[in-house]
C-alpha positions, 0 to 999 in steps of 0.5 A: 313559765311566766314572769311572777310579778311586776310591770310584765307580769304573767308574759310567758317565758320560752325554754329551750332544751340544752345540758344543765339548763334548769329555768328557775320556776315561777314559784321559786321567783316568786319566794326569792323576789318576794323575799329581796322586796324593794332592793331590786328598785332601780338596780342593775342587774348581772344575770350569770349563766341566765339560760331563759334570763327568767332572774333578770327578766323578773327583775327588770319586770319588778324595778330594776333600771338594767340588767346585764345577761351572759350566756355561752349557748349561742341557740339558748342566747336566741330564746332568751332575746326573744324573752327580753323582747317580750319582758321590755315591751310589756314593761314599756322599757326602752331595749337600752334597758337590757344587754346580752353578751354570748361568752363563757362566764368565766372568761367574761369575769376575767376583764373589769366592768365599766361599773359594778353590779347591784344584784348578781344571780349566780346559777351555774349548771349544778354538774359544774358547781363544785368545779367553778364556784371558788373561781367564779366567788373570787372573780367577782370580787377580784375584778370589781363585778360588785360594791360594798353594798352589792347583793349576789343571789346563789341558786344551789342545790339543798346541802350547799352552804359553804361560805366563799372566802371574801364573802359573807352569807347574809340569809339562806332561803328555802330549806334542805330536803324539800326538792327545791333549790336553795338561795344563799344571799352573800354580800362582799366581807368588810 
């Protein structure tokens, strides 16, 4: 598993196994952030349940300015630092660039932000999905993690489409049926 484009291009991403971990793969990544372009310039990025931290760290690769990485497991936390240290140094990013907090992501979601988030990736192991989505659609919203122009990124399994209330679906990628994951690309209701 490598990072698919930008400045880091072709650094190599570590893996760990644990329950629910899933690295979104290279191709994936590729489909999602050839689809999204320039929206990833100079944004900051909350990369939720980020495992490899392979969303954020591709977007940091590709333009972003931060990005912000939660993950709960303390032993997956450590390989992804090491991927975020891989990522800055061939991005020649500075290590301010890049933030990791090891807590549950929904305890994380109860507190405010200093600033809300440009791009958030939502990647929920899929045997917890259907208990924490609801939670996690409104938590976002209730506690400021996004603007009015903020884009969440959801990664699901194919058949899931269901629109969170406060939110709307801007676009799907990928198909139902094709064995890959599908990207619902929300944006907060008006």
């Amino acid at each position: 598993m490598r990072i698919s484009g930008g400045k880091a291009r072709g650094i190599p991403l570590r893996s760990r196994k644990a329950q629910g971990l899933r690295p979104a793969t290279e191709a994936n990544r590729e489909r999602l952030f050839s689809s999204i372009g320039d929206q990833v310039l100079q944004t900051r990025i909350l990369d939720l349940f980020a495992g490899t931290g392979s969303y954020g760290l591709e977007g940091l690769s590709r333009g972003a300015s931060h990005a912000t990485f939660v993950e709960k497991n303390r032993k997956v936390s450590q390989v992804l630092c090491e991927n975020i240290a891989g990522v800055l140094k061939s991005a020649c990013l500075p290590t301010s660039a890049a933030k990791v907090i090891v807590r549950d992501v929904l305890n994380l979601l109860k507190s405010v932000p200093a600033n809300p988030f440009d791009l958030i990736f939502l990647d929920p192991p899929y045997f917890e999905l259907n208990d924490l989505k609801g939670q996690l659609f409104d938590r976002l919203l209730k506690n400021k993690f996004v603007h009015s122009d903020s884009l969440l990124i959801h990664e699901c399994p194919a058949g899931e489409s269901e629109s969170p209330e406060g939110w709307q679906l801007v676009r799907t990628l990928g198909k139902a049926g094709k064995g890959s994951p599908i990207f619902h690309l929300f944006q907060k209701s008006n």
